[in-house]
C-alpha positions in Angstrom: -49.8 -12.0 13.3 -46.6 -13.2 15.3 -46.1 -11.9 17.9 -42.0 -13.2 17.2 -40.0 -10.7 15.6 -36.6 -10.9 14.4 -35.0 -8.0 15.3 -36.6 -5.2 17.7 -35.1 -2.5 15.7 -36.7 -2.8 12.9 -39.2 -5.9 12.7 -42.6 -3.0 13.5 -43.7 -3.9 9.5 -43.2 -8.1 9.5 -46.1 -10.7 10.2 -43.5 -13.5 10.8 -39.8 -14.0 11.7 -36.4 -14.0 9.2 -36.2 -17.4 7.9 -32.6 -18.7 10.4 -30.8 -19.1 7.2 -31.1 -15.7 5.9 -30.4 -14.1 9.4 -27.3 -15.8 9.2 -26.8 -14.9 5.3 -27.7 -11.3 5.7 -25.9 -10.5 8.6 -22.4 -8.9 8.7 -21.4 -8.8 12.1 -19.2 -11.2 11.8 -16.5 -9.2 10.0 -17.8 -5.4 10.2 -18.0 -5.7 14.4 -14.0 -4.6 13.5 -15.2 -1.1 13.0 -16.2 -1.0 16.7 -14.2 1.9 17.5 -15.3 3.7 14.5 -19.1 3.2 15.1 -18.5 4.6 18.6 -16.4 7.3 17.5 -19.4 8.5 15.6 -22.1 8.0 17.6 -20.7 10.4 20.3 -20.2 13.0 17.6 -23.6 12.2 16.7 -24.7 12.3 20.5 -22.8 15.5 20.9 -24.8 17.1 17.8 -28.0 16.4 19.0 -27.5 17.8 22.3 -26.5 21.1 21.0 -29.4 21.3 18.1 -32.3 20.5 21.3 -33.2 17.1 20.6 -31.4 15.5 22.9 -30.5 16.4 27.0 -27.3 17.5 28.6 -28.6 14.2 30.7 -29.4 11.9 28.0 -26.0 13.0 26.2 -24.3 11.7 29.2 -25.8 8.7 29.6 -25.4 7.8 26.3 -21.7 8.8 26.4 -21.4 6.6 29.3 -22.8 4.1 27.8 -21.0 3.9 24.9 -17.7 4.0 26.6 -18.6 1.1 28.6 -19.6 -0.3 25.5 -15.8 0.1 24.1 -14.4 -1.2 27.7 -16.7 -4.2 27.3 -15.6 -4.8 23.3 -11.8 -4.4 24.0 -11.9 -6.8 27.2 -13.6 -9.5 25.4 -16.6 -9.0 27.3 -19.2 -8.3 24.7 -21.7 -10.8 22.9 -21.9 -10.4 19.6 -25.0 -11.4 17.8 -26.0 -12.5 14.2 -29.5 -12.1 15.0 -28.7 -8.0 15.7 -26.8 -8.6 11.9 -24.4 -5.6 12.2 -22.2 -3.9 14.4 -24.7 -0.4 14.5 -27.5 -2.5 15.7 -25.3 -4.8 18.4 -24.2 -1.8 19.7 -27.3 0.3 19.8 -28.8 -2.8 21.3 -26.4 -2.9 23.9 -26.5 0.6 25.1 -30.6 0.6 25.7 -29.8 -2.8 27.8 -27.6 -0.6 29.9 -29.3 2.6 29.8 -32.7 2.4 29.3 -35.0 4.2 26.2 -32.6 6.8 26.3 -30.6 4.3 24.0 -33.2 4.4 21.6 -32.9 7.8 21.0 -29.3 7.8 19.7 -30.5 7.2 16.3 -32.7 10.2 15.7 -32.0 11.6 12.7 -29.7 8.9 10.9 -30.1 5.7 9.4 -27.6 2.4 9.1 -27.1 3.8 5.5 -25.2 6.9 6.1 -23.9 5.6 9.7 -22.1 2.6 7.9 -20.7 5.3 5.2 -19.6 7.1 8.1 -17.6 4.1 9.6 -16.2 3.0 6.3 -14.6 6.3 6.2 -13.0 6.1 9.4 -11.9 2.9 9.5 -10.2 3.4 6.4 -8.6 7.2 7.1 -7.6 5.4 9.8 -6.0 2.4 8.0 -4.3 4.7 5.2 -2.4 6.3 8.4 -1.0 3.2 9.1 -0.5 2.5 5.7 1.5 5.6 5.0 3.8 5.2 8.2 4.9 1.6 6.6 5.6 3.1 3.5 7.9 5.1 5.2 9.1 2.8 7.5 10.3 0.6 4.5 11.5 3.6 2.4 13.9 4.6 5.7 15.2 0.9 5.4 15.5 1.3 1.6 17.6 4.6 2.0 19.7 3.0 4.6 21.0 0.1 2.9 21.2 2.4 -0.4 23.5 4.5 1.2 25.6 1.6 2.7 25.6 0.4 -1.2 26.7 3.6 -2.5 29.7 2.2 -4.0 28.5 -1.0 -4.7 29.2 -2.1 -8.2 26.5 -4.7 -9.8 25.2 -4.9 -13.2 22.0 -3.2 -14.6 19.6 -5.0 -16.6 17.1 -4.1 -19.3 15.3 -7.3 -20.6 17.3 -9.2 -18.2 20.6 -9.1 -20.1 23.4 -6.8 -18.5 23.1 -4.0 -19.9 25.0 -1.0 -18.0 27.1 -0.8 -15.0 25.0 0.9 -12.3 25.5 1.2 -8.0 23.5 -1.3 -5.8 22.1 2.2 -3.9 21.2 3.7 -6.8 19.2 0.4 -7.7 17.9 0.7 -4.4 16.8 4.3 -4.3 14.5 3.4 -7.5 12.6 1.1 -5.6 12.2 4.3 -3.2 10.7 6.2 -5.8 8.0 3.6 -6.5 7.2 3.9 -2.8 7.1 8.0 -2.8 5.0 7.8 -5.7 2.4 5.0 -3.8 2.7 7.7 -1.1 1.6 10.1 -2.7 -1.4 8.2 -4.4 -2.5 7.5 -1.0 -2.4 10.7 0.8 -4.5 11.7 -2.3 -7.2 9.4 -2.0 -7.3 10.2 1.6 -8.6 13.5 0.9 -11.4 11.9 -0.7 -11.9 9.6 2.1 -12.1 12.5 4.6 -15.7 13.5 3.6 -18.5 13.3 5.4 -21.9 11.4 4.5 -23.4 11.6 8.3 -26.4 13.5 8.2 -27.8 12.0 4.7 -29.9 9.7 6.5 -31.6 6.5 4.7 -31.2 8.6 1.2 -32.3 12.1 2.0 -31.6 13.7 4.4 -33.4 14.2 7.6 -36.5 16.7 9.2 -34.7 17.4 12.4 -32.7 20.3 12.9 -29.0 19.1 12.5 -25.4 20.4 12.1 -23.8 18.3 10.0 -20.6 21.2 10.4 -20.7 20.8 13.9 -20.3 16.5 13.3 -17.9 16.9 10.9 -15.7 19.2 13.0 -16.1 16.5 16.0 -14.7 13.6 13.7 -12.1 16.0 12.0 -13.4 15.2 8.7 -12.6 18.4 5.9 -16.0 18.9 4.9 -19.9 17.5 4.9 -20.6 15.6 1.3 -23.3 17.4 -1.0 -25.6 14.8 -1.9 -27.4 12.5 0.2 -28.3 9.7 -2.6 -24.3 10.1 -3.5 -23.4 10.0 0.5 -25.0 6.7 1.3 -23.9 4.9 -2.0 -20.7 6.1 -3.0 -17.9 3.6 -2.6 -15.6 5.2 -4.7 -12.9 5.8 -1.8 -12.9 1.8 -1.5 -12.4 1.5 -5.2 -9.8 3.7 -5.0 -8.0 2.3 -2.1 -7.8 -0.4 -3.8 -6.8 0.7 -6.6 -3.9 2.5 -4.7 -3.0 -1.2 -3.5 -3.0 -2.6 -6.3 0.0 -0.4 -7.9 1.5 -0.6 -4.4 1.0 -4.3 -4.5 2.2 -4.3 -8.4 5.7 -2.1 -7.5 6.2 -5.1 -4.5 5.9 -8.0 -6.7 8.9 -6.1 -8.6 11.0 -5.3 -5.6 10.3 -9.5 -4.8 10.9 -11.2 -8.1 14.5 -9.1 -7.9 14.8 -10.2 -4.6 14.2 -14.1 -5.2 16.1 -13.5 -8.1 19.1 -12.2 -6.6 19.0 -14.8 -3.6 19.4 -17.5 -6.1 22.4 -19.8 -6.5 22.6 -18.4 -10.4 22.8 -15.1 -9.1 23.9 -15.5 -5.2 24.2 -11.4 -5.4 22.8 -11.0 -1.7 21.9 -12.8 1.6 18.6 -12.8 3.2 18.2 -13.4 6.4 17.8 -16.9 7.7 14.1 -15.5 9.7 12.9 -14.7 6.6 13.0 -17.7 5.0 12.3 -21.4 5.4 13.5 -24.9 4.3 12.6 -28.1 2.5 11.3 -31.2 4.2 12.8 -32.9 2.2 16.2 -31.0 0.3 18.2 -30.0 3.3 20.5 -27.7 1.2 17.6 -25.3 0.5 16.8 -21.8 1.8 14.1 -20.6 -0.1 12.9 -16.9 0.1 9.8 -17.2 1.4 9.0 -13.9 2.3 9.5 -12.2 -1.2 7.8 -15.3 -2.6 4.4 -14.7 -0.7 4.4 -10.9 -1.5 4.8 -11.4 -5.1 1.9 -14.0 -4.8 -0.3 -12.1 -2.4 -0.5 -9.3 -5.6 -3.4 -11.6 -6.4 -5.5 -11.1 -3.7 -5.1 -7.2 -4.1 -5.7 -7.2 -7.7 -9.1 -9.6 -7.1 -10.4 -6.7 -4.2 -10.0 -4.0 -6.9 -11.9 -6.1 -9.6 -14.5 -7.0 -7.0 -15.3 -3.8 -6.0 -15.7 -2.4 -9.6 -18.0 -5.3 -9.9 -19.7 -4.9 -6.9 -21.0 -1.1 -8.2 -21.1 -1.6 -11.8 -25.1 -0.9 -12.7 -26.6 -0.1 -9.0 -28.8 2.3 -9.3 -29.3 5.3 -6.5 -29.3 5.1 -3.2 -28.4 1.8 -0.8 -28.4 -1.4 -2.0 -27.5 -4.6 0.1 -25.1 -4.8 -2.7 -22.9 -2.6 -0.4 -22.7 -5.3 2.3 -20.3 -7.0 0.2 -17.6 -3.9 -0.1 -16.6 -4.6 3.8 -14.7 -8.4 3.3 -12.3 -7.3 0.3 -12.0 -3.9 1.4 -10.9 -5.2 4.9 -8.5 -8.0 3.2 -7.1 -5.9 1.0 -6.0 -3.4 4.2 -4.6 -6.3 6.1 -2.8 -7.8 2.7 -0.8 -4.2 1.8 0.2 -3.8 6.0 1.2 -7.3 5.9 3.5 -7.1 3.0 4.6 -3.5 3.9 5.3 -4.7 7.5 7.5 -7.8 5.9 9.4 -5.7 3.8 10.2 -3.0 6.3 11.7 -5.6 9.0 13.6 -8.0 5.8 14.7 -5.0 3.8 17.5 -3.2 6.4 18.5 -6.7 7.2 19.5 -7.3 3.2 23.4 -8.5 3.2 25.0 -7.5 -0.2 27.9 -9.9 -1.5 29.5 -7.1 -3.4 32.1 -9.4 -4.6 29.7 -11.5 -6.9 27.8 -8.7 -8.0 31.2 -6.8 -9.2 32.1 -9.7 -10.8 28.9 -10.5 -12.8 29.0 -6.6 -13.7 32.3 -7.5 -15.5 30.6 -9.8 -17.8 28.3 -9.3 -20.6 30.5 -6.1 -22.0 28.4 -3.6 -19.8 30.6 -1.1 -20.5 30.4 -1.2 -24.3 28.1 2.2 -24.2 31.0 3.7 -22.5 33.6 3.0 -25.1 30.9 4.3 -27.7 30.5 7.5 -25.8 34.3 7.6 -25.2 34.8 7.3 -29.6 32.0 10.2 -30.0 34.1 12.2 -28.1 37.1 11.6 -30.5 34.8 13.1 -33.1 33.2 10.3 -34.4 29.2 10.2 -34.9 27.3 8.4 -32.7 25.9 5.8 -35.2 29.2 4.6 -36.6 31.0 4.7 -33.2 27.6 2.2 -32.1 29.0 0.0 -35.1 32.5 0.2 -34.0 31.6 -1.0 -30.7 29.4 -3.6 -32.1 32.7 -5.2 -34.0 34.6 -4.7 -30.6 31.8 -7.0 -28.8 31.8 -9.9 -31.8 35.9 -9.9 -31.4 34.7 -10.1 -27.7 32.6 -12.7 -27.9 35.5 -14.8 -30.0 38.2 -14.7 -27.7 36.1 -14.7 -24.8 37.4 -11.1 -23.8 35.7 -8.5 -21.8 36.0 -5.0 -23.6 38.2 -3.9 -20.5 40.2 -7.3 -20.9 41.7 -6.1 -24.3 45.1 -4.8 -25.4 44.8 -1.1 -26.6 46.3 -2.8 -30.0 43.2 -4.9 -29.9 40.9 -2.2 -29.2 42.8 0.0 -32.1 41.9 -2.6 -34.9 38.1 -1.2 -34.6 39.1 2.7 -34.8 42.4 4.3 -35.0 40.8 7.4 -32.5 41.3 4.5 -29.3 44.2 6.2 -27.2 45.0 4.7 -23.6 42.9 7.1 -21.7 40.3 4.5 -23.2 41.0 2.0 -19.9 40.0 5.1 -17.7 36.2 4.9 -18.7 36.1 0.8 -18.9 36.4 0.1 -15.9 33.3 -0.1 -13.9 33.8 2.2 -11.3 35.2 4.9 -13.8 31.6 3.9 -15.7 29.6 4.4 -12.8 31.4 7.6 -11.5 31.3 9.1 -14.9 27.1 9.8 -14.6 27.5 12.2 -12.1 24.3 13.7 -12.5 20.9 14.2 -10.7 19.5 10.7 -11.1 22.4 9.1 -12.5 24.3 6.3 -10.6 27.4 7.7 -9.5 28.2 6.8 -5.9 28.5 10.9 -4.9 24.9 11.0 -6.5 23.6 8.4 -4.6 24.4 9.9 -1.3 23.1 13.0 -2.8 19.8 10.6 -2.9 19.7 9.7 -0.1 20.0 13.2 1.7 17.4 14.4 0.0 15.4 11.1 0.5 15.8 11.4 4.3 15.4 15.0 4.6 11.6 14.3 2.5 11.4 11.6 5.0 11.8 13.9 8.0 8.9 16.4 7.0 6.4 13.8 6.6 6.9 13.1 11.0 
């Protein structure tokens, strides 16, 4: 037998070392040792627990508590070696605390395993990353409501298939991209519920023989409750799935907010300014300022979208409890976490900053009749049905079209060849600001209903601090 092993914490059972390659292939140290803090966090809780049930000291506690927060001071300042040959970040830091302290270190893990420790972490890590996913969804929805109400009476033209459709207010376009955002709140807050469950305790798949308190670890690491199972605690990854799958309709609303954006920037629309530091240049077309920022969001859907489908993948079949399988939820997981902030973080900084040219976009409302529904709903109200006043309105936009006339360009004798009902109070609803003023109605685009928006946006905004 060897006496070379490859890992002290586990190599009692082997007759000869891991093969280099698959040290290095196994381990994943080099992107889980981010969840330092986490595995820290609960191996004081864990500590703490084992103290009070007996099977640790009030000395051995300390120790290890010291230990461990040298351990952090160590990680923080740079100071620590990391090794592949330990493969995780459990076992690098378990490793390090006996080197300080002695066997005592080895007694930390009584009464867990790496199975439900690492399901403990995940969970951390990511309650801890929703937090900071939540305050830049309402950092970016406080720019949003900001610029909406500085847009209140900003005329542009609203689309449906791209064509203009409908007058509507550049804050009222605005507030509907805070609504996606309240929604992706919401989804998020929800999933952390089911995040905040704790699998510590399960042990390598079924529980343990010594006498913990699994209420007393999840009170320490302010967790709601103590999952049921301990085959479910150390496989699920359904919170991962679903944080992802959170992103990924996060990820899906940005790509809208961007293509608008890029859109709008344009030359063929020139309907806003973005900021110069939010863009770049061509090497080689010196006129160009292209919208980088947008640009990369939209594109960065991708990688979002690829984490969920991974994930899926990655659990599809596995059968109960732990597989290695699970190694491979850490890498998307964690880039899909740094993707969503990074995008959130962009847009929160480039939105406020948004310059509306109001001029261009009230004049590119003018064209395309957008307020042909208006005269239709102005003819109903003469007593006309609503299907031949659609027709009359039809024959109004083909004369239109002819003499290259806007609907509000007209003469009432021209408007009066399509229904004798047109009086001159018609010019009141077609102009755009009487269109836009006239849906003066909760969620309608009228600048008073805007503001009336963004109160209640702020006020919604206010509880969440």
């Amino acid at each position: 037998m060897s006496e070379e092993k490859t890992n002290q914490q586990w190599g009692g059972r082997f007759n000869e070392p891991t093969d280099a390659f698959v040290a290095r292939f196994t381990a994943s140290v080099q992107f889980d040792q981010r969840m330092y803090k986490q595995d820290i966090q609960g191996s004081v809780a864990h500590a703490k627990m084992l103290t009070k049930v007996g099977v640790l000291t009030e000395a051995e506690c300390a120790d290890i508590l010291q230990g461990l927060s040298e351990i952090e001071a160590d990680i923080e300042s740079g100071n620590f070696e990391w090794s592949i040959e330990l493969e995780d970040v459990h076992m690098n830091i378990e490793a390090a605390l006996t080197k300080k302290i002695g066997i005592t270190g080895k007694k930390l893990h009584t009464g867990r395993s790496r199975n439900d420790q690492v399901a403990t972490d995940i969970r951390l890590y990511v309650r801890d990353e929703i937090d900071n996913v939540l305050a830049e969804i309402s950092r970016l929805q406080q720019g949003i409501v900001g610029l909406a109400r500085q847009e209140a009476d900003t005329v542009m033209p609203g689309f449906t298939h791209l064509q203009t459709a409908q007058p509507v207010t550049f804050g009222h376009h605005l507030m509907a991209w805070f609504e996606m955002l309240s929604r992706d709140y919401e989804r998020f807050v929800d999933c952390r519920k089911r995040v905040n469950i704790l699998p510590l305790g399960a042990a390598a798949l079924a529980g343990t023989t010594y006498p913990i308190d699994r209420h007393m670890t999840t009170e320490l690491l302010g967790f709601t409750a103590p999952t049921e199972n301990s085959l479910d605690s150390v496989s699920d990854r359904d919170f991962a799935i679903e944080f992802c799958a959170a992103s990924s309709v996060l990820m899906m609303h940005m790509t809208r907010y961007s293509e608008e954006l890029v859109m709008w920037a344009s030359a063929q629309f020139n309907f806003i300014n973005l900021p110069d530091r939010f863009c770049t240049g061509s090497s080689i077309m010196p006129q160009k300022k292209n919208p980088d920022v947008p640009e990369l969001v939209r594109g960065k859907s991708g990688r979002v979208y690829g984490h969920l489908m991974s994930l899926l993948t990655l659990m599809k079949s596995q059968p109960l409890a732990y597989n290695k399988d699970n190694q491979e939820d850490k890498e998307p997981l964690f880039d899909a976490i740094d993707t969503v902030k990074g995008c959130l973080r962009a847009f929160a900084d480039m939105v406020p900053a948004i310059e509306a040219k109001r001029d261009n976009m009230r004049e590119a409302a003018l064209r395309g009749f957008s307020t042909a529904t208006d005269l239709a709903d102005y003819v109903v109200r003469k007593g006309i049905p609503f299907r031949d006043a659609h027709e009359i309105v039809g024959k109004a936009v083909a004369y239109g079209i002819q003499q290259n006339k806007d609907l509000g360009e007209m003469s009432l004798e021209e408007l009066q060849q399509f229904s004798g009902q047109i009086g001159e109070d018609v010019f009141d609803v077609l102009t755009l600001d009487g269109s836009v003023s006239a849906r003066d109605h909760i969620g309608g685009t009228a600048p008073n209903q805007v503001r009336l928006a963004c109160d209640r946006a702020e006020q919604m905004l206010s509880q969440r601090s």
